[in-house]
C-alpha positions as CSV (number, residue, x, y, z in Angstrom):
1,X,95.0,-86.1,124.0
2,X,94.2,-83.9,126.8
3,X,90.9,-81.9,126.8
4,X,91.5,-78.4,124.7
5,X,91.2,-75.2,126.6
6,X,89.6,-72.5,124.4
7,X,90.8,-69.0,125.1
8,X,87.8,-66.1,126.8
9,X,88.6,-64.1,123.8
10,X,89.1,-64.8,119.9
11,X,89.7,-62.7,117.2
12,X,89.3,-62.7,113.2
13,X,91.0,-59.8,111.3
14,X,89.8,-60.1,107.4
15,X,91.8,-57.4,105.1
16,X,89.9,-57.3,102.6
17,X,90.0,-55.3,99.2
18,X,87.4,-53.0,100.6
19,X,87.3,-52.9,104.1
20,X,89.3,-54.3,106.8
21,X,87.1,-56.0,109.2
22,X,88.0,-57.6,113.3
23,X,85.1,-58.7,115.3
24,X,86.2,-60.4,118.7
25,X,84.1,-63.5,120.1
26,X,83.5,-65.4,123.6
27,X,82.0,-68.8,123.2
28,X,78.9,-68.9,125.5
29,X,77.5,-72.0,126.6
30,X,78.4,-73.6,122.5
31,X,77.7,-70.2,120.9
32,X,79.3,-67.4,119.7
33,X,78.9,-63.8,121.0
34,X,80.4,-60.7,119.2
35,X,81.7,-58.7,122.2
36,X,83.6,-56.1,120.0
37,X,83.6,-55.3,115.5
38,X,85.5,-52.6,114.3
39,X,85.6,-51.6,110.5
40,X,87.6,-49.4,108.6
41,X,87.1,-49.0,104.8
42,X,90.5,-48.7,103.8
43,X,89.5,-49.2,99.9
44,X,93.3,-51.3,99.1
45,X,92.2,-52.5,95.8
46,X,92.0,-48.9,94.5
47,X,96.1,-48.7,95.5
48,X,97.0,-51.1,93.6
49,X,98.6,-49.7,90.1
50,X,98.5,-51.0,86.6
51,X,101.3,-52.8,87.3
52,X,100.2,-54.8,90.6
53,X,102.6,-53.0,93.2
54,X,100.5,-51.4,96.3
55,X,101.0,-47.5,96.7
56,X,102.8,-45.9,99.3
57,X,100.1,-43.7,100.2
58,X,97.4,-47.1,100.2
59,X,100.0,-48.9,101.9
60,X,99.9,-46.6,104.8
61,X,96.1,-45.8,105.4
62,X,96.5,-49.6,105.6
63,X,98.6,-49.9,108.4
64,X,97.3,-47.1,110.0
65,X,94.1,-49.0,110.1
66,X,95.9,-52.1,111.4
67,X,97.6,-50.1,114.2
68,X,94.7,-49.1,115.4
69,X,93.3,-52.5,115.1
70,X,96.4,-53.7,116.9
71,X,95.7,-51.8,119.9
72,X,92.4,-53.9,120.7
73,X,94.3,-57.2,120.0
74,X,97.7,-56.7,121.7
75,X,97.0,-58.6,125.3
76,X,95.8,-61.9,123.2
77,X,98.0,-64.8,122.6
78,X,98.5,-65.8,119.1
79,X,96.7,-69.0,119.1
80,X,93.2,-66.8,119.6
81,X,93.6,-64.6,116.7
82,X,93.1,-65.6,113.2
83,X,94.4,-62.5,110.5
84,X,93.8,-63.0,106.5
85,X,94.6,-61.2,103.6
86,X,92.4,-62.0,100.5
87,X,92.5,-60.9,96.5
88,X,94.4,-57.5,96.3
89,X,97.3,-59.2,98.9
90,X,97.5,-62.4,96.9
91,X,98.0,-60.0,93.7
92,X,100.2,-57.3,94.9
93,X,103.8,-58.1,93.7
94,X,104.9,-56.5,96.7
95,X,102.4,-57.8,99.4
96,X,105.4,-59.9,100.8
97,X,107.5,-56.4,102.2
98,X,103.7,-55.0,102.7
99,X,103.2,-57.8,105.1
100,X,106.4,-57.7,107.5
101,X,105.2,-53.5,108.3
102,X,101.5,-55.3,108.8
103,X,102.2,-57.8,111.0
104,X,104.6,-55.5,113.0
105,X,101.2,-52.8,113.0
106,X,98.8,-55.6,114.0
107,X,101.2,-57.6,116.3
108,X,99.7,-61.0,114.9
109,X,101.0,-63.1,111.9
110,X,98.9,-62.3,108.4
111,X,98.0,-65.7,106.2
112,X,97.5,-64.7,102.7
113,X,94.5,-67.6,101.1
114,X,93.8,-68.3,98.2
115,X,90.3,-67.9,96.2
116,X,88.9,-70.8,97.2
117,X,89.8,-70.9,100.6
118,X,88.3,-67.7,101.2
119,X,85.0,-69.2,99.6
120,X,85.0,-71.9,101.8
121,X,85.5,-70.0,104.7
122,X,83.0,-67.0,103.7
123,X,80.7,-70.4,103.3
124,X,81.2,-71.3,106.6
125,X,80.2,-68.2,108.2
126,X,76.9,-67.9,106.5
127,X,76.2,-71.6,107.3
128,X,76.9,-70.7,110.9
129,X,74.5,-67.8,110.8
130,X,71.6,-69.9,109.4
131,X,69.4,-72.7,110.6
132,X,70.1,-76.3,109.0
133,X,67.6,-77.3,107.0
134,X,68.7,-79.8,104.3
135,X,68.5,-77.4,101.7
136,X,71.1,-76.7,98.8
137,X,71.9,-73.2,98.5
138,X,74.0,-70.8,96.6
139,X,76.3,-68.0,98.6
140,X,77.6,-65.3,96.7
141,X,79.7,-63.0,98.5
142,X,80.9,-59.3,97.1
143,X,84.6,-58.1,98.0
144,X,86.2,-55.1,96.6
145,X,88.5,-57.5,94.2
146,X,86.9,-60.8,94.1
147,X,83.4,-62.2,94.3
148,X,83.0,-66.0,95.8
149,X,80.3,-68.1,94.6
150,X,79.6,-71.5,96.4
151,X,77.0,-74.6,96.4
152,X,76.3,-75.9,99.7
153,X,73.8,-77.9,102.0
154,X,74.0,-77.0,105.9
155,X,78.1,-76.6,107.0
156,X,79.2,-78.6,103.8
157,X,80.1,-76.3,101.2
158,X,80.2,-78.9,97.8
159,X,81.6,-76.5,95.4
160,X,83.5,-73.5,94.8
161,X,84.7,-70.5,93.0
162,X,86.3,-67.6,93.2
163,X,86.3,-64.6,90.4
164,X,88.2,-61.7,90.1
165,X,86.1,-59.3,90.2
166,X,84.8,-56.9,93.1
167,X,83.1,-54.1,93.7
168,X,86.0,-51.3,93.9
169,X,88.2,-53.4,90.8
170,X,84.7,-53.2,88.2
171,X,83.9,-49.0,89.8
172,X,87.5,-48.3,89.0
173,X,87.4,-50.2,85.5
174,X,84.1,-49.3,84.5
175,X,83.1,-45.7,86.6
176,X,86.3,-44.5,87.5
177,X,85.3,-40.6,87.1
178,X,82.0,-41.6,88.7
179,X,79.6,-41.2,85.6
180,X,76.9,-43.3,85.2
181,X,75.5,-44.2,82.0
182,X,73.3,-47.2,80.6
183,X,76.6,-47.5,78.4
184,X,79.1,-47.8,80.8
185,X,76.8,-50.0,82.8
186,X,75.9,-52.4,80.3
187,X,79.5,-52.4,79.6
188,X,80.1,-53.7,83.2
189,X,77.3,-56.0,83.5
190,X,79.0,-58.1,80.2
191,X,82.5,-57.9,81.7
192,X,80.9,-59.7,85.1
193,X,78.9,-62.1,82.9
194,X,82.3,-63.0,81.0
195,X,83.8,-63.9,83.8
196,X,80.7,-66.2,85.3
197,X,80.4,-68.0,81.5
198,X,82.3,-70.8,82.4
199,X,80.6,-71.4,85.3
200,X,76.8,-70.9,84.7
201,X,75.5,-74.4,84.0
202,X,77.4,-75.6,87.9
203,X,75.7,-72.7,89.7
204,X,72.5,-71.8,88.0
205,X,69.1,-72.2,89.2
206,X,68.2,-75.9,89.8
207,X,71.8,-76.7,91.1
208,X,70.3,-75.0,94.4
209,X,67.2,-74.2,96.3
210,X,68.2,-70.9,97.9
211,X,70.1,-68.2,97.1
212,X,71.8,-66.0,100.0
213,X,74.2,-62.8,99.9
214,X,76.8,-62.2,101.9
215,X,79.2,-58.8,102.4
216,X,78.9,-55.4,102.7
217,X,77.8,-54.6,99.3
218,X,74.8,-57.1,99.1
219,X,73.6,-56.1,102.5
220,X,73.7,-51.9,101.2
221,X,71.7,-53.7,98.2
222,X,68.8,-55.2,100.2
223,X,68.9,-52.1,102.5
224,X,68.5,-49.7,99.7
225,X,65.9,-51.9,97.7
226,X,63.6,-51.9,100.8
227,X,64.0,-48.5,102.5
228,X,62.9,-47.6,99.0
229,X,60.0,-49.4,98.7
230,X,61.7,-51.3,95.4
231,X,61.6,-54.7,97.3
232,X,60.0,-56.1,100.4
233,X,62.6,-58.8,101.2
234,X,65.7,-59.7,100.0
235,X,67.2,-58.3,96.5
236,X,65.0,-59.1,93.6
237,X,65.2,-58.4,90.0
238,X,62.9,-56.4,89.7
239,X,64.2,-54.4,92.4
240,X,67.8,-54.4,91.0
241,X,66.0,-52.5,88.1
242,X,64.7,-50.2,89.9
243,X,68.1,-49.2,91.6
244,X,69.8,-49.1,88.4
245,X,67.4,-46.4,87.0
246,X,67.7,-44.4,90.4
247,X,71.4,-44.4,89.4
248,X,71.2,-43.4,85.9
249,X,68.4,-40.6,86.9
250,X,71.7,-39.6,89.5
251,X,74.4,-40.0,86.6
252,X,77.0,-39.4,88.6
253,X,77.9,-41.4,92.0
254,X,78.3,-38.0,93.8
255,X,74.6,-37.6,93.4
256,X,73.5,-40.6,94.3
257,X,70.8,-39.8,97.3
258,X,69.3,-42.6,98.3
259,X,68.8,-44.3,102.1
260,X,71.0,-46.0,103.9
261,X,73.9,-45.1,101.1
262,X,76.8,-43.8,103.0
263,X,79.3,-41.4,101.3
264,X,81.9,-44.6,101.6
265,X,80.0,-46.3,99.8
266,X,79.1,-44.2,96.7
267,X,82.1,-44.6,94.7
268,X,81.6,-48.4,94.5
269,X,78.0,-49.2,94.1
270,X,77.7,-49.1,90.4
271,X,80.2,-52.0,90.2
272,X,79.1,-53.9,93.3
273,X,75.4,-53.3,91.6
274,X,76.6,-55.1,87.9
275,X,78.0,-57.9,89.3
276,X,74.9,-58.9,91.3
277,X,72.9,-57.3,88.4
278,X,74.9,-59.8,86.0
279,X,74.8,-63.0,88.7
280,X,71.2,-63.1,88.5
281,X,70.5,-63.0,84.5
282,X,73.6,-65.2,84.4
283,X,72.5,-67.5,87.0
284,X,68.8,-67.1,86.4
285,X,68.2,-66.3,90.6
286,X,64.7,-65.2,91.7
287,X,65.5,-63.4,94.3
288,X,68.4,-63.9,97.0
289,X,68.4,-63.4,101.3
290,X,70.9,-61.8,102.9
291,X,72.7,-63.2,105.8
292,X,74.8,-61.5,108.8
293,X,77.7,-64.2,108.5
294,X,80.8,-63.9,106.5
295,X,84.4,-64.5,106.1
296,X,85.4,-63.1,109.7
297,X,82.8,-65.6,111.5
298,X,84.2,-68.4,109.0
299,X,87.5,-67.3,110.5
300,X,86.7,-67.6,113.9
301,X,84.6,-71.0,113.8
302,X,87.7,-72.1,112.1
303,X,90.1,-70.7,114.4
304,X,87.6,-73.1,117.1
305,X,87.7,-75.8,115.5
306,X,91.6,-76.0,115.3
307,X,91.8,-74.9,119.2
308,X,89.4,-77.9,119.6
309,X,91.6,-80.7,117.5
310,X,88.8,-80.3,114.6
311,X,91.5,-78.7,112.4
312,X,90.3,-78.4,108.4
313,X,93.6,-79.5,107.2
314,X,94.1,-83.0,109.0
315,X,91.0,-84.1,105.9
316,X,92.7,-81.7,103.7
317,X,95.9,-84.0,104.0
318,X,94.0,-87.5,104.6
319,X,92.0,-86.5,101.3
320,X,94.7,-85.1,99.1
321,X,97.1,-88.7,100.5
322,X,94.3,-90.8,99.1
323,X,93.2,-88.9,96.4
324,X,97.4,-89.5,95.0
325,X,97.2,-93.3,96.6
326,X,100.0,-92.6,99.2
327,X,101.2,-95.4,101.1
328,X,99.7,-94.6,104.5
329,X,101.9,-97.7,106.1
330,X,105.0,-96.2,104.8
331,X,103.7,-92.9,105.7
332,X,102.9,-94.0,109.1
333,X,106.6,-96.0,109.8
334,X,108.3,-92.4,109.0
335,X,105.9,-90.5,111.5
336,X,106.5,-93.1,114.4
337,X,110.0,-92.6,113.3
338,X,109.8,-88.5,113.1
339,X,107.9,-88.6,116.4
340,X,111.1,-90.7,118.2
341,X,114.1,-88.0,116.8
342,X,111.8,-85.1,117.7
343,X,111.2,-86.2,121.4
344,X,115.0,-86.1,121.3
345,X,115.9,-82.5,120.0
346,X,113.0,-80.4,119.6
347,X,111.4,-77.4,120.0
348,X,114.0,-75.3,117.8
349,X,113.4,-72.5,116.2
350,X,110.8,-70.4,118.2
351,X,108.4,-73.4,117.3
352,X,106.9,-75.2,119.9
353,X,107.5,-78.8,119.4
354,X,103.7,-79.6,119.0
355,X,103.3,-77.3,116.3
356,X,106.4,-79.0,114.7
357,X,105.3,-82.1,114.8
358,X,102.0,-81.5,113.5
359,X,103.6,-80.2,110.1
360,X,106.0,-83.0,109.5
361,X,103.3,-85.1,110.2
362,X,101.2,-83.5,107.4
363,X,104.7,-83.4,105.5
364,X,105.0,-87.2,106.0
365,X,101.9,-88.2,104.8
366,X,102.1,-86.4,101.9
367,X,105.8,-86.8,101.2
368,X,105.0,-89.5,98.2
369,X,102.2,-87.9,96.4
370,X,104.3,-87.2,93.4
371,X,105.5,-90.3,92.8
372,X,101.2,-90.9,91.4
373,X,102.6,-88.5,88.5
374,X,106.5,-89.9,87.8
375,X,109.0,-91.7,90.1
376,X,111.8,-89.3,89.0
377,X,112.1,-86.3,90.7
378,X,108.8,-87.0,92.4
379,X,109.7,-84.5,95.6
380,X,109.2,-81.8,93.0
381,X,106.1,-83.4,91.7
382,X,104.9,-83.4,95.3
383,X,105.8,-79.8,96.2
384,X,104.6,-78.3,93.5
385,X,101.1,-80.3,93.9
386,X,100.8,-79.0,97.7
387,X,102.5,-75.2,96.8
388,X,99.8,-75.0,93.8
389,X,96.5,-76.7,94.4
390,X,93.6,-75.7,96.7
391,X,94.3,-77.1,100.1
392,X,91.0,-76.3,102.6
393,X,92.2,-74.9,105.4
394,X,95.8,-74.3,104.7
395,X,97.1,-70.4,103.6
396,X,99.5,-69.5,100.7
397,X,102.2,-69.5,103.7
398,X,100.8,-72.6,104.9
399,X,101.4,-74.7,101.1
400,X,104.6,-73.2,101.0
401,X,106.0,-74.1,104.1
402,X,104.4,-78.0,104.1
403,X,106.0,-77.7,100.1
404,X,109.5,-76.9,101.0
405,X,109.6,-79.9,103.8
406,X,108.2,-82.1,100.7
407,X,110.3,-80.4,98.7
408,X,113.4,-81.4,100.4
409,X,112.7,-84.5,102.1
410,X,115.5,-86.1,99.7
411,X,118.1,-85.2,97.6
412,X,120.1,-81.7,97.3
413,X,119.3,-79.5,100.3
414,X,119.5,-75.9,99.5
415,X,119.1,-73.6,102.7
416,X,118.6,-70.5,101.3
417,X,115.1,-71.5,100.2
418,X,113.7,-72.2,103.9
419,X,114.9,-68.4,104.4
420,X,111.8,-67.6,101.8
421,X,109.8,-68.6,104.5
422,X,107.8,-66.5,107.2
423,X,108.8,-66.4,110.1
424,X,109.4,-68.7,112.4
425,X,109.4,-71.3,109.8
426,X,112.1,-69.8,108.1
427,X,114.5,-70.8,111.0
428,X,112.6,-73.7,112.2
429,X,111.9,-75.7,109.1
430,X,115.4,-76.5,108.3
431,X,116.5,-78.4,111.3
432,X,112.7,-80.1,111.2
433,X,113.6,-81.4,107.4
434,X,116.5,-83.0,108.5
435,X,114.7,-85.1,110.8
436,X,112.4,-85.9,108.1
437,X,115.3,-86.5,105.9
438,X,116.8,-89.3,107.9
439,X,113.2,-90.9,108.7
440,X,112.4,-91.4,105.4
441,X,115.4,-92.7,104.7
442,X,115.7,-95.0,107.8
443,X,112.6,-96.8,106.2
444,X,113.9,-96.9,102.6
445,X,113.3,-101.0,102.5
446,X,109.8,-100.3,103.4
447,X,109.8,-102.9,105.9
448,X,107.2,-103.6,108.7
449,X,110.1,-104.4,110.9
450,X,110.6,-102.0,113.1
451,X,113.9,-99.5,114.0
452,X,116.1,-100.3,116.9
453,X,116.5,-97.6,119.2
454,X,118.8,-94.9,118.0
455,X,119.3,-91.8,119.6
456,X,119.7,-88.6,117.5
457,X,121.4,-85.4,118.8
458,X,121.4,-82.0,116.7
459,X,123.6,-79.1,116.9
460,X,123.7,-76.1,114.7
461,X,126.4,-77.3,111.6
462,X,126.3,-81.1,113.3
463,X,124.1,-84.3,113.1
464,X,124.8,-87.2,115.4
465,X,123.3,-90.7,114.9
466,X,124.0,-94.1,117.0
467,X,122.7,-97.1,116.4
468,X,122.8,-99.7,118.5
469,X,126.4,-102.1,118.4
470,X,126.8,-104.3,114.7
471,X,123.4,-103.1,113.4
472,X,125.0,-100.8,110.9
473,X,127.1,-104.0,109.8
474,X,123.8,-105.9,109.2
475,X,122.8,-103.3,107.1
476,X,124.9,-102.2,105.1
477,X,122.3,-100.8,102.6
478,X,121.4,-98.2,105.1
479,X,124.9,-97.7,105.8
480,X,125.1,-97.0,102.0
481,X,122.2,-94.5,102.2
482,X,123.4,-92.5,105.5
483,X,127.3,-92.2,103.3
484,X,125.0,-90.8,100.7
485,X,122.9,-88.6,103.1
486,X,126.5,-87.4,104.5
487,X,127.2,-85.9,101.2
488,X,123.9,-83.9,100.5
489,X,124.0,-82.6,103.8
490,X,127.9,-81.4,103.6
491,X,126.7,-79.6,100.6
492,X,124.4,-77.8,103.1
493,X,127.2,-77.3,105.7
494,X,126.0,-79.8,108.2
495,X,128.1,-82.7,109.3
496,X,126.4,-86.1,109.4
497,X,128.0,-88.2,112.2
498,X,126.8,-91.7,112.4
499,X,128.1,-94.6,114.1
């Protein structure tokens, strides 16, 4: 493989709940150096109604934001810029029309991920912002609609979750007016410990060494605790309880005059406060560091590593094929197979052919994980595993796109679904599938003997396969399968020409 250029410039976009956050990077003799960081708190949990659709008016301080964000990021190539959306864009029932407007604002695709995957990213910017030392340590991280929580030692994050709650979702549900009361806070603080029940005994005190904060919100914390004398390092309990009596002394956000508080920031301390107020009588911490890392420095030493061939997902896909026993021979017959047709038709679709051989290559080795749960019908079993579970490294977009070529590796094609797809997967990813169709089924016998040379040629509504003279006569199982194949794909409108 030939020796990966990295790009002068990279970028990581993180939309958060909150805040949107960029910061663009130049790697300097192996390390990172912020060259610009802008930040705009755009608040987009608070537009989010009762019913889980995004506002107009939230929807367009959004995009305003990204426009302007755009503007710094339109001269980079896609492959050095990294854009995510986290908990209020993976609840919005409408974050799929929010996102075409977005990704036209910020001229870069947008990659919705899930809880976890945030976590393990947020994890991997905090490692990168510390010293290895062995250590097992917890990282919390604040967001305005979800707070992560993972166990780690150095860059290996070893478990993690992801709660719905955040700093603007428990204001709006607990201070929405802004009063502050001891009422309304206690009410808070249980609400947060509710949610962290089922997880106290995995992340409590004695699971780790260390504790370490992460986000906006937990460095306004330790800011305020010291400026005021409350703490002289770090967020402490004691400190915390300090705070909280400066706040109900206050009783009203408005009149909250402390430090180092911004106006921004008013409205949502008294819920970013409970949760970490609630965290450490839940998880019994002593007293927690706060670190400069966080999910957009995950992004970009993830962005690196994929630049670099260290891409996340290629363990994501070898652990998830052993973890479901997949036959890696058969696995590895279809690819050889997958990588012969695609040499012959591809790139199609706006995809390079690279990029599209790197997904059925994922798709083939995951292809028979459902088969682990029942023979029959086991492409659903298989799709819905990789659409559903926590795949490291791989977006919501991502698991639905590797799904639907899992999905329909066999079996009734239906076209309309690979239109569901972003773009330019939902043009691409149809002709790929029928290459992965006919692979697979070219190695049906699961035989180590290997294909004759056949050469494959594609056109829009047209599929045309020759084998070599008499082999389809010696074979007439496969000639069985491919009369078979013909049918499933007519259904589809394509024409499956063999000979």
């Amino acid at each position: 493989m030939p020796k990966p250029t990295t790009p002068e410039l990279v970028a990581a976009i993180d939309l958060g709940s909150n805040s949107f956050h960029m910061i663009v990077a130049s790697l300097r003799q192996g390390e990172l150096v912020v060259v610009d960081r802008l930040r705009e708190m755009v608040r987009l949990a608070a537009g989010l109604t009762p019913d889980r659709f995004l506002t107009e008016e939230a929807q367009k301080k959004a995009l305003d934001c990204l426009q302007r964000f755009g503007q710094r990021l339109r001269d980079m190539p896609s492959g050095s810029v990294r854009a995510v959306g986290t908990n209020t864009l993976r609840v919005a029932r409408n974050s799929a029309q929010f996102l075409v407007q977005a990704e036209q604002a910020l001229g870069h695709q947008i990659e919705i991920i899930a809880g976890i995957e945030e976590a393990r990213l947020i994890y991997q910017g905090v490692a990168n912002s510390l010293n290895n030392d062995g250590k097992r340590r917890l990282v919390m991280d604040i967001g305005g609609g979800s707070t992560e929580y993972i166990i780690g030692v150095d860059q290996a994050p070893l478990q993690k979750e992801s709660l719905r709650m955040g700093c603007v979702s428990m204001s709006l549900n607990h201070f929405n007016d802004g009063k502050i009361t001891a009422k309304r806070f206690k009410r808070a603080v249980i609400a947060a410990q509710a949610e962290l029940e089922p997880f106290e005994n995995a992340f409590r005190h004695g699971a780790w060494e260390q504790a370490i904060g992460a986000s906006g919100t937990m460095r306004t914390v330790e800011k305020l605790l010291v400026s005021n004398g409350w703490s002289k390092e770090g967020i402490t309990l004691e400190g915390l309880n300090q705070l909280i009596e400066a706040m109900y002394d206050a009783g009203h956000c408005d009149k909250l005059q402390l430090p180092e508080l911004s106006n921004d920031r008013k409205p949502i301390l008294p819920g970013g406060v409970a949760i970490i107020y609630a965290s450490f009588k839940s998880l019994q911490i002593p007293k927690m560091k706060v670190a400069d890392g966080a999910l957009r420095e995950g992004l970009i030493y993830d962005l690196l590593g994929r630049i670099n061939h260290e891409d996340v997902r290629d363990r994501t896909v070898a652990a998830l094929a052993s973890r479901f026993h997949v036959d890696q021979e058969q696995a590895s017959r279809v690819c050889q197979t997958l990588a012969d047709f695609s040499r012959q038709v591809l790139p199609m679709g706006g995809v390079e052919r690279e990029d599209a051989e790197t997904w059925l290559n994922w798709a083939a080795g995951l292809h028979e994980i459902g088969i682990d749960i029942a023979h029959s019908n086991y492409h659903r079993h298989g799709a819905y595993i990789i659409e559903n579970g926590d795949l490291p490294g791989f977006s919501r977009q991502d698991q639905k796109l590797l799904a639907t070529l899992v999905r329909f590796h066999r079996r009734k094609l239906i076209p309309k679904s690979f239109k569901e797809l972003v773009k330019p997967w939902d043009i691409a990813a149809f002709p790929m599938t029928l290459l992965f169709r006919l692979s697979v089924l070219l190695h049906r016998s699961r035989q180590p003997t290997p294909l004759p040379a056949i050469t494959l040629a594609m056109t829009e509504n047209r599929i045309i396969l020759r084998f070599p003279k008499n082999w389809l006569k010696d074979h007439p199982l496969t000639a069985a399968d491919l009369e078979q194949e013909a049918g499933y794909l007519l259904g589809a409108e394509m024409v499956l020409d063999y000979a």
